[in-house]
Structure formats: structure tokens, C-alpha cells
C-alpha positions in Angstrom: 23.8 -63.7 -92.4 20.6 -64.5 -94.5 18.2 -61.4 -95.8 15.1 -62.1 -97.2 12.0 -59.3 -98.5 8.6 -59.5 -97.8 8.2 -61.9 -94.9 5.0 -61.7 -93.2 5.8 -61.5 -89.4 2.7 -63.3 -88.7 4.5 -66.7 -89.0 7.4 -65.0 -87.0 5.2 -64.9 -83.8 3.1 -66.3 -80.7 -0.1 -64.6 -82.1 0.3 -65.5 -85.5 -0.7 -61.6 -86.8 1.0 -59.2 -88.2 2.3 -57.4 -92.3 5.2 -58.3 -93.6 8.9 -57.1 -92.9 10.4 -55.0 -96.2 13.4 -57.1 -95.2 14.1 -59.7 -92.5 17.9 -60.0 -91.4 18.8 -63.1 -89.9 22.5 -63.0 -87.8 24.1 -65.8 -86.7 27.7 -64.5 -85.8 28.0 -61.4 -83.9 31.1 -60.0 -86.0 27.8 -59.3 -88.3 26.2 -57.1 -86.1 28.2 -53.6 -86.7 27.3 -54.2 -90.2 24.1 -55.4 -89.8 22.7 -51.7 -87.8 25.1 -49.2 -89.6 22.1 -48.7 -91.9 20.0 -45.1 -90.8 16.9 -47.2 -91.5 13.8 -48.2 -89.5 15.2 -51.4 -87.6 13.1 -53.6 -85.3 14.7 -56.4 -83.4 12.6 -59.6 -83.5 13.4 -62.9 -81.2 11.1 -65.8 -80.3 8.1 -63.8 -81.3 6.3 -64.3 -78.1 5.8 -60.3 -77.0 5.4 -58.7 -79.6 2.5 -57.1 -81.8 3.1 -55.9 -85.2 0.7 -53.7 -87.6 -1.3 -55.6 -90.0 0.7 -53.0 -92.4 4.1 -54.6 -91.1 7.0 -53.3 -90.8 7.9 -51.0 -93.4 12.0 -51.6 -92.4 14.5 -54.1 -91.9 13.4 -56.6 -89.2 17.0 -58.2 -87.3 17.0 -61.7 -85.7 19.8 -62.7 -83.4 20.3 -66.2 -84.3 23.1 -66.1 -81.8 24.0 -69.6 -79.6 26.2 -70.8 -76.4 25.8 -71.1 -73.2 29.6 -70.7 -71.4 28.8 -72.0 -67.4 31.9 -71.0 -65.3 31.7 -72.3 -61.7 33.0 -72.4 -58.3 32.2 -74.5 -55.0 29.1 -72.5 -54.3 28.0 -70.2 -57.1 27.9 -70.5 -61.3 28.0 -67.5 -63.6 26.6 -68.9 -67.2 27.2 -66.4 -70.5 24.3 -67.0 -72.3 23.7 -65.7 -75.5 21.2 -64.0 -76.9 19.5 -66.5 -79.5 19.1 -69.3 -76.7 15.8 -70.1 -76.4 14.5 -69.3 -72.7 13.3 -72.5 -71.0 16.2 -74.9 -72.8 18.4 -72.8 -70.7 16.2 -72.9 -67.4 15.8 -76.4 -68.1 19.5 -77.0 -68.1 20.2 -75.0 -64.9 17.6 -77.5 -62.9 19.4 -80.3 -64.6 22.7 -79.1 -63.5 21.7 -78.1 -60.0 21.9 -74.4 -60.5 19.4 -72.5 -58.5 17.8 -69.5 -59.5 15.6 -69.5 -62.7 13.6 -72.3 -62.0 10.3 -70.5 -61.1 11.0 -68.6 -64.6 10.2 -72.2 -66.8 8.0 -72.2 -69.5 8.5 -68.4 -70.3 8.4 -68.4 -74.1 10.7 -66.4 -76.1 15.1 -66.3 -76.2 17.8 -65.4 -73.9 18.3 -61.7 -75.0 14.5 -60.4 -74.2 14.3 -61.9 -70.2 16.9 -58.3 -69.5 14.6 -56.2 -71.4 11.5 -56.6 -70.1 12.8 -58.2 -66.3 10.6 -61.2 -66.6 9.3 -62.3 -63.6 6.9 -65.2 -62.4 6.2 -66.7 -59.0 8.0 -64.3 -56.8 11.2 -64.3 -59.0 12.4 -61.8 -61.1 15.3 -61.8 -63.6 16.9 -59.1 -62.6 17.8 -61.1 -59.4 20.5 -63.6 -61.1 21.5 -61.1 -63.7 25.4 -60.6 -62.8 25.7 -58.1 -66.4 24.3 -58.0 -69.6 26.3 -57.9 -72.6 25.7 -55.1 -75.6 26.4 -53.9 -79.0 26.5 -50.2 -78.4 24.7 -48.8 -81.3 25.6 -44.9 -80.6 29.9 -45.7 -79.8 29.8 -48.6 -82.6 31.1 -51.0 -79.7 30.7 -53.9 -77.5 30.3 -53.5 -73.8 29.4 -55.0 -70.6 26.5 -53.0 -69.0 26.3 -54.7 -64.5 22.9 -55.5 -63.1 23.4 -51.8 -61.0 23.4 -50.2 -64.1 20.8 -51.6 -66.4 17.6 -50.1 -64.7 15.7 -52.5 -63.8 12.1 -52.4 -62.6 8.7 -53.8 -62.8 8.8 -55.1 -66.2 11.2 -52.9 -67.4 14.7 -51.7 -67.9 17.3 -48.9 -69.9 16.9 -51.6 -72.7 12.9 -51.4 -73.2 12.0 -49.0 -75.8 15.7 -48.1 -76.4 17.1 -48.9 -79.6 20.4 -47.6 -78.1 21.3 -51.4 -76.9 21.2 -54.3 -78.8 21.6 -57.1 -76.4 24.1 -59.7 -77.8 24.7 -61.9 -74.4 23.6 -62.3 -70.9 25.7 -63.5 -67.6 23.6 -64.7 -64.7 24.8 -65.5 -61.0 23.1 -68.9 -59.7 23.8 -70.9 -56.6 24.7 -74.8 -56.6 21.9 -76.0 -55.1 19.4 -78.6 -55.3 16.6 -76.7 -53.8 15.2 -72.7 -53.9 12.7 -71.4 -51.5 9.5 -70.9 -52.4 7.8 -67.2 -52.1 4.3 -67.6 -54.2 1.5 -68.9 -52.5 0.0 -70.6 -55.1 2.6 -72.2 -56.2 3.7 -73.5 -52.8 -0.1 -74.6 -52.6 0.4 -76.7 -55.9 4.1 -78.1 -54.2 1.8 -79.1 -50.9 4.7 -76.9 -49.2 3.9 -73.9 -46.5 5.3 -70.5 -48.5 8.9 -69.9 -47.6 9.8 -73.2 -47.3 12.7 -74.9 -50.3 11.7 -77.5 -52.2 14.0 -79.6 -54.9 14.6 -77.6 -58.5 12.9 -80.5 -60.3 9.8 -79.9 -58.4 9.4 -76.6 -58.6 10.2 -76.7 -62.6 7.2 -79.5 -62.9 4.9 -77.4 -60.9 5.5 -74.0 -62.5 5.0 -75.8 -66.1 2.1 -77.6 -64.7 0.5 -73.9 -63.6 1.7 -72.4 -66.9 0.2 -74.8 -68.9 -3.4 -74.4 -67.0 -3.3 -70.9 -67.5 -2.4 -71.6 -71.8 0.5 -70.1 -70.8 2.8 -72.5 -72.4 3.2 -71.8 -76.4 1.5 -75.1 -77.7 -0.1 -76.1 -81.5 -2.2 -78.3 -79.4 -3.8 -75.2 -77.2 -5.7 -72.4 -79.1 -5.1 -70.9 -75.6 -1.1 -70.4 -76.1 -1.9 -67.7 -79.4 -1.3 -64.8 -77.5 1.6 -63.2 -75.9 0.9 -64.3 -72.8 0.2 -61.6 -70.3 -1.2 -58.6 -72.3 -1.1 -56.2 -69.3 0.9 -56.0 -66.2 0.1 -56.2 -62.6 -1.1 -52.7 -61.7 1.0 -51.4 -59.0 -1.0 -49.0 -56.4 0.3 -46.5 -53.3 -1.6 -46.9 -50.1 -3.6 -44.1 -50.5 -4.7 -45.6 -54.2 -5.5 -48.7 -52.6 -7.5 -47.2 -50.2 -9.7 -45.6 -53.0 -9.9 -49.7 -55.0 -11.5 -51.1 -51.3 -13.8 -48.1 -51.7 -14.7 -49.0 -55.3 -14.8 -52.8 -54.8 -16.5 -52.7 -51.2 -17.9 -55.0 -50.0 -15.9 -57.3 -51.7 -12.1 -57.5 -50.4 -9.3 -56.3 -53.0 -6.1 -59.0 -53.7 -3.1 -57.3 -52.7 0.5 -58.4 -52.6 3.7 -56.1 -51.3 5.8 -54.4 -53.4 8.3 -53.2 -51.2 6.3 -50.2 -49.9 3.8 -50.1 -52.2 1.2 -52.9 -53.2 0.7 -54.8 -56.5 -2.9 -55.3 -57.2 -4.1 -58.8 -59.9 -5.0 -57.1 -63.1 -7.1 -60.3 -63.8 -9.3 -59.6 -60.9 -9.6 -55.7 -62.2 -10.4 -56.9 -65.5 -12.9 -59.7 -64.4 -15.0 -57.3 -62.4 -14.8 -54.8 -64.9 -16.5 -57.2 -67.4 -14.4 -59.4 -69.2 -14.3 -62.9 -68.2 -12.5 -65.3 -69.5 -13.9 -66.4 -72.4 -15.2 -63.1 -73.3 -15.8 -62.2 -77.1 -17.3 -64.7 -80.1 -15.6 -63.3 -82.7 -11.6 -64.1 -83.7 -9.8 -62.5 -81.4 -10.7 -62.4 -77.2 -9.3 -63.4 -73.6 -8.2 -67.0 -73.2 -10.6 -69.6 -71.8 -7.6 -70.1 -69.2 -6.6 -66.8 -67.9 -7.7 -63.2 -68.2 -4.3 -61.5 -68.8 -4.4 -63.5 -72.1 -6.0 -61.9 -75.4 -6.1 -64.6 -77.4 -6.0 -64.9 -81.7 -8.3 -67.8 -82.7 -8.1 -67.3 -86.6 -8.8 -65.2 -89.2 -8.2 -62.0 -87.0 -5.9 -58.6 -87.8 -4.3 -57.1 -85.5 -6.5 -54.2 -85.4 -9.3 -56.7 -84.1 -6.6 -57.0 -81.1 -6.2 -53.7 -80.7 -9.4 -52.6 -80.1 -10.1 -55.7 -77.3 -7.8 -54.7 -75.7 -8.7 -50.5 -76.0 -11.9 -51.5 -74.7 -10.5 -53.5 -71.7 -8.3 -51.0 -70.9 -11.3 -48.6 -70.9 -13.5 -50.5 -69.5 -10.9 -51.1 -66.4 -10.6 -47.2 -65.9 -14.1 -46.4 -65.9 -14.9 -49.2 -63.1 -11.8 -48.6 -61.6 -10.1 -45.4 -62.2 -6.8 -47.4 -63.1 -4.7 -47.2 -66.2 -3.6 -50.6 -67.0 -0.2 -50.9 -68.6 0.4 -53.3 -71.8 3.1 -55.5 -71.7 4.1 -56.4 -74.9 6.2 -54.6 -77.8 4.2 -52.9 -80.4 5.7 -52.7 -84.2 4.2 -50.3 -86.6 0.5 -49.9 -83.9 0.1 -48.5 -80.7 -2.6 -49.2 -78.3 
């Protein structure tokens, strides 16, 4: 356990913004974790950094990190369930699974961030979700003072989201997820088969989809990089904006001529918010001063120096304005906000 006052949080994340911490816990055994959120204190839970805004006034409370490592593979002829833990970085562990043979996280590469978020928020890239090779999630119950093992069934999962988002009842100290031993996954993205020269549907080998994921990830800035002014961001600032058929409907109206992107969502349809955004406005590119959307890709509102947070804020209000009043859509931010609200 290591506690330090007055860290600025800025050097603590992806957009490089953000006040200081009062305190900032670090935890590197989970016997310290009872301890560590008895306290009836403001407490924020901090991993890699990567979706997360804080308040250019900080955080005026005790900011936890879960140092927490291992990665405990157990496996049988066909399947492997590996207990992760929550202070693994993300892609070291993705990279290890195509390495091994073990399918099923492959299209997640190059997501930034550790272990413990992926439940929270159900990451999801390239027709893959996280939910999907989630087998249970393991948790410090804050309210009954306990551990416990929360299944897949029971953690909520959804677009984005889960009983952990926003819930400060859960801290999540481990993760289990169910893979197959295989050498190949099929494919469900289009352009991601288009980058694999595959049709969609087909399989193609782990190593090959991990190379061309990265390769599209890194194209978009979507891969955290000093090198790439692109990468200060949290990646996708809003979500995909899901739509009923009858909302749909009124988008073609909106946009005619010009056709509206669609994919399914089970019954309902899940609509680009780039192209929303784009046509509402705001290109890539878009704003000269130190904060505006990545060069690369729309969903990105980027930091290029000697911005606050409030400078972010306000982008992205006016976006999200801009998008209703062409649109009549509410976009829906994805990252964490500490201290601010959008």
C-alpha cells in the first residue's frame, strides 16, 4: 500500500487533464482492500486512465488504484477459463490468449486501459463484446464488507454498460473469462474482414486478426502512443446511438436523400455516431484551439496541449448539441466523469 497527497491526475491519464487527488491510494495486495474503502469518504477508483475525465478542480477525496497482478489459465481439451485480475493491463492479456491459442478476445486488442474496467463498461469492438467470454466477475462487496463471485447472468450487461457502471457498490478485484482452444475466430465486422481480404463470417487465424485490429486501431489514433497526438483522448467519447425502427425511420427522413448507416442490434438498429457527428458539423479535424476531434476519427476529442478540462467539456456540449438539433438524437458519452459532468 502506498498513499501519496496532492497528485495531479493529469499525469494519471490518456488525456493528460485533470486537478489533483487529496490523496491517491495505491493497492497491491487485495487483503488491503477492506481497509483501504472502510473510510465514509469521497472515493474514486482510477485504473489505466484511459476513460476517464476528471475536473480541472480534482478530486477533492481519496483516489484508489488496484495495482493488483496474475493471470491463473485453467484449461481443458476444448475450452480455458483464465482468472485475471484486476491490475493486468488489457492488451498484455489479449496478447497472451492469441499467443496461447485461446479464442475469443482477439478483436478486443489494443483497447487501452486494465483488466478490472473491460466488465464495467462491456467493451466491445469489431462485432465482439466482453460480456461474451465473461464466465464471472470477481468483487469486493463494499455494502456486506466481503468478497464474492458475481456470473455473467447476473452482472447486467448491456450496450456499454453493466450493474458495475456508476455503482460504487462493487469494486472489481478479478475477472474469469471462458475462451475456446482455437487457432482461428470468425469474423463478423465488415471492415475488418475487408482489411483481412476475407468475406464476413468467415475464421481467420488469431494472429491475423490481432495484426489487423491493431493496424485499424492505430489508423483511427486509437492506440495510446507518445508518438501520436491523436491517442490523447479516451478514445471513443460517445457511443453508438442505438435507434427503434420507427426512430430510424424519422433519421432517413432527416438525412434524405442521403442513405443512413445502420447495423442490427438484435431488434433494434445501432446507427455510427461519427457519421451523426460529421454531418452535423464536426469533422475531423475540427477546432484550432487546444482541445478538438482527432485528425483520425470523429468519436475522438482530442487534448493537444495547454487545455483544461473545461475546454473539453464544452466541445463536446456543443457536439452533443449540435447532433440533437440536426438530428433530434441524444448522444451518450462514454467515459467516466470525476468531479464534472457533461
Amino acid at each position: 500500500m502506498r498513499l501519496r497527497a496532492q497528485v495531479p491526475l493529469a499525469s494519471c491519464t490518456t488525456l493528460r487533464l485533470g486537478g489533483p487527488a487529496t490523496r491517491l491510494l495505491d493497492l497491491t495486495d487485495e487483503s488491503e482492500i477492506p481497509q483501504a474503502f472502510a473510510p465514509q469518504e469521497p472515493i474514486c477508483i482510477l485504473g489505466g486512465g484511459s476513460n476517464v475525465v476528471v475536473a480541472d478542480q480534482g478530486f477533492d477525496g481519496t483516489v484508489i488504484r488496484l495495482d493488483l497482478r496474475g493471470i491463473l489459465p485453467t484449461r481443458s481439451e476444448h475450452r480455458v477459463e483464465i482468472e485475471a485480475s484486476a491490475g493486468e493491463p488489457w492488451d498484455s492479456l489479449v496478447a497472451r490468449t492469441v499467443d496461447e491459442g485461446w479464442s475469443g478476445l482477439e478483436c478486443l486488442s489494443g483497447i487501452p486501459g486494465l483488466v478490472g474496467a473491460t466488465p464495467i463498461q462491456n467493451v466491445g469492438a469489431y462485432g465482439y463484446e466482453v460480456s461474451e467470454r465473461i464466465h464471472s466477475v470477481r468483487v469486493y462487496d463494499r455494502d456486506a464488507r466481503s468478497f464474492r463471485h458475481i456470473d455473467a447472468a447476473a452482472c447486467g450487461f448491456a450496450y456499454r454498460s453493466s450493474r458495475f457502471r456508476k455503482n460504487p457498490r462493487f469494486v472489481v478485484v478479478s475477472v474469469r473469462f471462458a475462451l475456446q482452444v482455437a487457432n482461428d475466430a470468425p469474423v463478423r465486422y465488415d471492415e475488418l474482414a475487408q482489411t483481412l481480404h476475407v468475406p464476413n463470417g468467415q475464421r481467420a487465424s488469431l494472429g491475423a486478426i490481432r495484426q489487423a485490429v491493431l493496424e485499424l486501431r492505430r489508423n483511427k489514433g486509437m492506440i495510446v502512443s507518445h508518438d501520436d497526438p491523436d491517442s490523447v483522448s479516451v478514445g471513443s467519447f460517445f457511443v453508438n446511438v442505438i435507434q427503434t425502427a420507427d426512430e430510424l425511420r424519422e433519421l432517413e427522413r432527416r438525412a434524405s436523400p442521403e442513405h443512413v448507416p445502420r447495423f442490427a442490434f438484435g431488434d433494434l438498429w445501432k446507427v455510427p455516431a461519427a457519421w451523426l457527428i460529421e454531418r452535423a458539423g464536426f469533422p475531423k479535424g475540427y477546432g484550432d484551439g487546444p482541445v478538438g476531434v482527432s485528425r483520425k476519427h470523429t468519436l475522438a476529442l482530442v487534448h493537444r496541449g495547454g487545455g483544461h478540462t473545461a475546454d473539453l467539456l464544452a466541445l463536446a456540449r456543443s457536439i452533443r448539441n449540435g447532433v440533437k438539433n440536426r438530428w433530434g438524437v441524444d448522444l451518450v458519452a462514454e467515459p467516466v466523469f470525476v468531479g464534472c459532468q457533461l
